[in-house]
DRENDO-1510 file (C-alpha; in Angstrom, 1 decimal, always signed):
<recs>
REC; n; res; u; v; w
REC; 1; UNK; -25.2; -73.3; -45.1 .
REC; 2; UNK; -26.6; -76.7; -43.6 .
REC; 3; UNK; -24.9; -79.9; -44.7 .
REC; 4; UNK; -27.2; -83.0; -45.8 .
REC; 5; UNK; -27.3; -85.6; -43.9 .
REC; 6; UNK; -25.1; -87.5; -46.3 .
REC; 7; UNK; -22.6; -84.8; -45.7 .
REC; 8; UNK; -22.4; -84.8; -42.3 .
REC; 9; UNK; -21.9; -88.6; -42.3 .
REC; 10; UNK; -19.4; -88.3; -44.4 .
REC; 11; UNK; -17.7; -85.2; -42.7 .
REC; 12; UNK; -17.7; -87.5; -38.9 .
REC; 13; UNK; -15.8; -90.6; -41.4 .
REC; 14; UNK; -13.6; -87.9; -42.4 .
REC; 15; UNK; -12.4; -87.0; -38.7 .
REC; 16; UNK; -12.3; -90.2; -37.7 .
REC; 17; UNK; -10.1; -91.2; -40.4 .
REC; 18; UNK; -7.8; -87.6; -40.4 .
REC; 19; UNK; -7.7; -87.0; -36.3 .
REC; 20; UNK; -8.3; -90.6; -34.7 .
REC; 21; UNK; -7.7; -93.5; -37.1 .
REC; 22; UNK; -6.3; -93.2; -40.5 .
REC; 23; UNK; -6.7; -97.3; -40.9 .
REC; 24; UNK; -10.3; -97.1; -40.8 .
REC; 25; UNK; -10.1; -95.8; -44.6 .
REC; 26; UNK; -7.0; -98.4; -44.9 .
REC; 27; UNK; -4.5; -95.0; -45.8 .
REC; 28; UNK; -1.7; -93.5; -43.6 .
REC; 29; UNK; -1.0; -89.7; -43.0 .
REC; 30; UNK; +2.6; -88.1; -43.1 .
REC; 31; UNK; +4.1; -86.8; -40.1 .
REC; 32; UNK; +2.0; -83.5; -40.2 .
REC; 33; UNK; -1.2; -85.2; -40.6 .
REC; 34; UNK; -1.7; -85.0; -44.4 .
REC; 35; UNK; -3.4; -87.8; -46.3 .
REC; 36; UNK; -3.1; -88.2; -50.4 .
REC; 37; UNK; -6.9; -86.5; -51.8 .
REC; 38; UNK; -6.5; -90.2; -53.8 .
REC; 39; UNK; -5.7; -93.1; -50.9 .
REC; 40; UNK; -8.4; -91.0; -49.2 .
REC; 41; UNK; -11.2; -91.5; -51.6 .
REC; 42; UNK; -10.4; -94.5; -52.6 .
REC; 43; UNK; -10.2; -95.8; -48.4 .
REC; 44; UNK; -13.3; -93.9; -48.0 .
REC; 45; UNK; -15.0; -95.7; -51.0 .
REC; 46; UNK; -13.7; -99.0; -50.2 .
REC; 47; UNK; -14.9; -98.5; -46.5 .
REC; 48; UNK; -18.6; -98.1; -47.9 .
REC; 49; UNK; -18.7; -94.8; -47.7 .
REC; 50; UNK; -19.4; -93.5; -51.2 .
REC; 51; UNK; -17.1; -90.1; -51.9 .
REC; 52; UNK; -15.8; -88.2; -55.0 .
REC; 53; UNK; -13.5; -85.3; -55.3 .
REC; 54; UNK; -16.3; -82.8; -55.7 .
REC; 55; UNK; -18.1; -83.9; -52.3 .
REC; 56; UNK; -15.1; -83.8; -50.8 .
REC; 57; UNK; -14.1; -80.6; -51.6 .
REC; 58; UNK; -18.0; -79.5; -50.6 .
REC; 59; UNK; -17.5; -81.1; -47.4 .
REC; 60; UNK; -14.1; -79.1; -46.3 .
REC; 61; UNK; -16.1; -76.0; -47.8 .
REC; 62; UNK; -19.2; -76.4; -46.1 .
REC; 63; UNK; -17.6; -77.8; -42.8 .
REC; 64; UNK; -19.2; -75.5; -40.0 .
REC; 65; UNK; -16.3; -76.1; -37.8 .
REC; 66; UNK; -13.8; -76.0; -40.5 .
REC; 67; UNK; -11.9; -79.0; -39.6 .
REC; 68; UNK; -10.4; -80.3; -42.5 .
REC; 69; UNK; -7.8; -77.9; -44.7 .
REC; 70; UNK; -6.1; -79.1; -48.1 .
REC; 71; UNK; -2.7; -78.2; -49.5 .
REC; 72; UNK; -1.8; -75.4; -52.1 .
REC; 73; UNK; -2.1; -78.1; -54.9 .
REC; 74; UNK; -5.5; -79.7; -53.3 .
REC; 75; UNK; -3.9; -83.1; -53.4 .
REC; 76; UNK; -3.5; -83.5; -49.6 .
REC; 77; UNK; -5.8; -82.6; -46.8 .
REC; 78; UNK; -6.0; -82.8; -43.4 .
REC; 79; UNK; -7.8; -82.4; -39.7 .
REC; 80; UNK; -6.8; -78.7; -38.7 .
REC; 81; UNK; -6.7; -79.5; -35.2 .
REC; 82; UNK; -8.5; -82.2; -32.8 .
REC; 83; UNK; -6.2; -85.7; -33.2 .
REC; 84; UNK; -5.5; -88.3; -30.8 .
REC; 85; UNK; -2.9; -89.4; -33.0 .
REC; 86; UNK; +0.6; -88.2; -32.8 .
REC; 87; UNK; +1.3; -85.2; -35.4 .
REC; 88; UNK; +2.7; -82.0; -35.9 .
REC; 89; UNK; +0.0; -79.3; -37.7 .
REC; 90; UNK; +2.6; -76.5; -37.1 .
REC; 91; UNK; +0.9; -74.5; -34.5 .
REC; 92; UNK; +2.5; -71.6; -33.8 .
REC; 93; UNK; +2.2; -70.2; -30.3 .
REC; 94; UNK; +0.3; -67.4; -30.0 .
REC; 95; UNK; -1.1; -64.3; -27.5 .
REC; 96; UNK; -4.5; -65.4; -26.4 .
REC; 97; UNK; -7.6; -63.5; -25.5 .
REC; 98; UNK; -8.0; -62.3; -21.6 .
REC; 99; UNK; -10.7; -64.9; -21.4 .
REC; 100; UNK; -11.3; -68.0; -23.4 .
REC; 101; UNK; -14.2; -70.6; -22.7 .
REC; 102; UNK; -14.2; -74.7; -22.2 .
REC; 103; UNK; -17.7; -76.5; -23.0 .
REC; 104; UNK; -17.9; -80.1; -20.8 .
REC; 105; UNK; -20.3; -81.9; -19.0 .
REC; 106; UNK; -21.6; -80.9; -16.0 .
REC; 107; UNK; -20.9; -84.7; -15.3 .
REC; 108; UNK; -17.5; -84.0; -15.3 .
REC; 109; UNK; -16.9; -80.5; -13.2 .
REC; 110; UNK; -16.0; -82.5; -10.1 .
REC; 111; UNK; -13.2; -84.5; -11.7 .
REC; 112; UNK; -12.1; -80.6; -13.4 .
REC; 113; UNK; -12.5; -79.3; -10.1 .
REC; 114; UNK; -9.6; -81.3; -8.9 .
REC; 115; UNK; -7.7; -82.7; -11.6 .
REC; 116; UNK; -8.3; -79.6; -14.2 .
REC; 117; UNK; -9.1; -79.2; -17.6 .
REC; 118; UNK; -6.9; -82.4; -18.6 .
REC; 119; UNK; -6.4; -83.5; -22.8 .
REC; 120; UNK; -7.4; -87.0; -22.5 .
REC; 121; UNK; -6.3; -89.0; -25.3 .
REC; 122; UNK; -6.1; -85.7; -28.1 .
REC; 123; UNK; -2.9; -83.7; -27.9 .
REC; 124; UNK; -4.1; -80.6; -26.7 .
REC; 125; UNK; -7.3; -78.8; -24.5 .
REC; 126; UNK; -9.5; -77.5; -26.8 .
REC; 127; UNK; -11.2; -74.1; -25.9 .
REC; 128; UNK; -13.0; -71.2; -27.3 .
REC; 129; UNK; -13.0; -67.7; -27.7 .
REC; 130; UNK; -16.8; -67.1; -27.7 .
REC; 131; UNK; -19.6; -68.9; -25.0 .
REC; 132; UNK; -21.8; -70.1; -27.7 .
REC; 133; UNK; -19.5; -72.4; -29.5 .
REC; 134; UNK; -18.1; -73.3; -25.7 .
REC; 135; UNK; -21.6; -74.5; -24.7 .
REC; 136; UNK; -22.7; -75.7; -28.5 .
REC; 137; UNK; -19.3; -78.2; -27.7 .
REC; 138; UNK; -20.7; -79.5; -23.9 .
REC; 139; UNK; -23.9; -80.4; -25.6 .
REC; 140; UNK; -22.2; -83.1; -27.1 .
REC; 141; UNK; -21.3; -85.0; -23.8 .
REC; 142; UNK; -24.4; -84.5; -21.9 .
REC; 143; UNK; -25.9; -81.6; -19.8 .
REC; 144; UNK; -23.7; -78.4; -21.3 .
REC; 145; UNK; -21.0; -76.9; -18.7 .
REC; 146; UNK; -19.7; -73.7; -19.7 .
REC; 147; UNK; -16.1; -73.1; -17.7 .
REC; 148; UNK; -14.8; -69.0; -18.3 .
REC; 149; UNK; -10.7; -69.2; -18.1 .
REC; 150; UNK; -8.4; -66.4; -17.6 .
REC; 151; UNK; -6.1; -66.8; -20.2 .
REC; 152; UNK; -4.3; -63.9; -19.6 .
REC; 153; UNK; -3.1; -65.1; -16.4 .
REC; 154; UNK; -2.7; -68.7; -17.6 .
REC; 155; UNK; -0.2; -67.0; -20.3 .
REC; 156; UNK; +1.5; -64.8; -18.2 .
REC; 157; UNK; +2.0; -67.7; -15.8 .
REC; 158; UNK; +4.0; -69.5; -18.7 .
REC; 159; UNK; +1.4; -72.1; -19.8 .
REC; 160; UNK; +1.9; -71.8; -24.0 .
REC; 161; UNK; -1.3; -71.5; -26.1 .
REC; 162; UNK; -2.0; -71.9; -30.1 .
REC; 163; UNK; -4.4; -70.8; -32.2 .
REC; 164; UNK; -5.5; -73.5; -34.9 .
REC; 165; UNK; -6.1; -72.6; -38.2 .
REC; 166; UNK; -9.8; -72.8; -37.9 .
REC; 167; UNK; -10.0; -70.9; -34.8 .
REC; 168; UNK; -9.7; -73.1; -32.0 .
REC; 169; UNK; -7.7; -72.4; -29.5 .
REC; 170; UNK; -5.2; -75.0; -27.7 .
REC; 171; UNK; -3.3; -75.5; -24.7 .
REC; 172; UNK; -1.7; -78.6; -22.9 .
REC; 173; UNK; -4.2; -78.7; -19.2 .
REC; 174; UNK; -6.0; -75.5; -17.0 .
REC; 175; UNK; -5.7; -76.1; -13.9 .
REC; 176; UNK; -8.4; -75.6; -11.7 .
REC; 177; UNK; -7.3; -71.9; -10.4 .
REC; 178; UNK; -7.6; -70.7; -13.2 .
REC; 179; UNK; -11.1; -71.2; -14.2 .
REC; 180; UNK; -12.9; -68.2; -13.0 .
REC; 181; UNK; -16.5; -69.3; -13.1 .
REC; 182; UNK; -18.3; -72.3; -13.9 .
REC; 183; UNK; -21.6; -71.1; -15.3 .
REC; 184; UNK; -24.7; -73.6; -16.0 .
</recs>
């Protein structure tokens, strides 16, 4: 289902405020990321950006990427995965794929090329397990990159990977060896 425009506005406030800065919407999150449903609205509504509980809950419904999760009781929520902010979503390690994908730039390949596959400011490398959402994420920075890892080898090597709870998969850098092809 396609989100309105309104939605999507809303929905790039929202991970701004639950992954990057909470102080935007003037609330705080908890240790593991979770913001109160009610400081949230309210921030968000004081902010200027109009919100109820109903388009909120359309928004984490809707949410093509599913980044946003609420608790049992639907009085917390929070990013699933993506913040530059210190917190602990409990990942759980897990067996990855053989292959997994990386969408970039292809601004960027020569700085991957010798410095890897590197975080930046969020807390973990975010890759894929399918192409199209790989390349649908390069688009976003500029002409689209698709990088193919081997996984299998990066696991069996000892580098730890987790799967988010809305399918991302995550990892601390790739080095450069194991990127197997860099297809344009």
């Amino acid at each position: 289902m396609k989100q309105s425009n309104r939605d999507v506005e809303l929905g790039r406030f929202l991970s701004l405020v639950l992954r990057h800065d909470p102080s935007a919407a003037g609330i705080r999150l908890d240790p593991h990321g979770w913001a109160d449903v009610e400081d949230l609205l309210a921030g968000c509504n004081k902010a200027g950006k109009k919100i109820d509980f109903e388009s909120l809950e359309r928004i984490v419904r809707e949410n093509g990427k599913q980044r946003y999760a609420f608790n049992e009781e639907r009085n917390k929520i929070r990013a699933n995965q993506g913040h530059s902010l210190s917190v602990d979503v409990g990942l759980r390690e897990s067996l990855p794929p053989d292959l997994l994908y990386h969408g970039t730039a292809t601004r960027f390949l020569d700085s991957i090329r010798s410095e890897g596959i590197q975080k930046l400011s969020r807390q973990h490398v975010h890759l894929s397990a399918d192409e199209k959402t790989a390349v649908e994420v390069g688009k976003r920075h500029g002409k689209a990159l698709l990088l193919r890892i081997d996984a299998k080898s990066m696991h069996r090597d000892g580098h730890r990977f987790y799967l988010s709870d809305n399918h991302v998969w995550l990892c601390d850098s790739v080095p450069w060896e194991y990127v197997v092809a860099d297809i344009k």
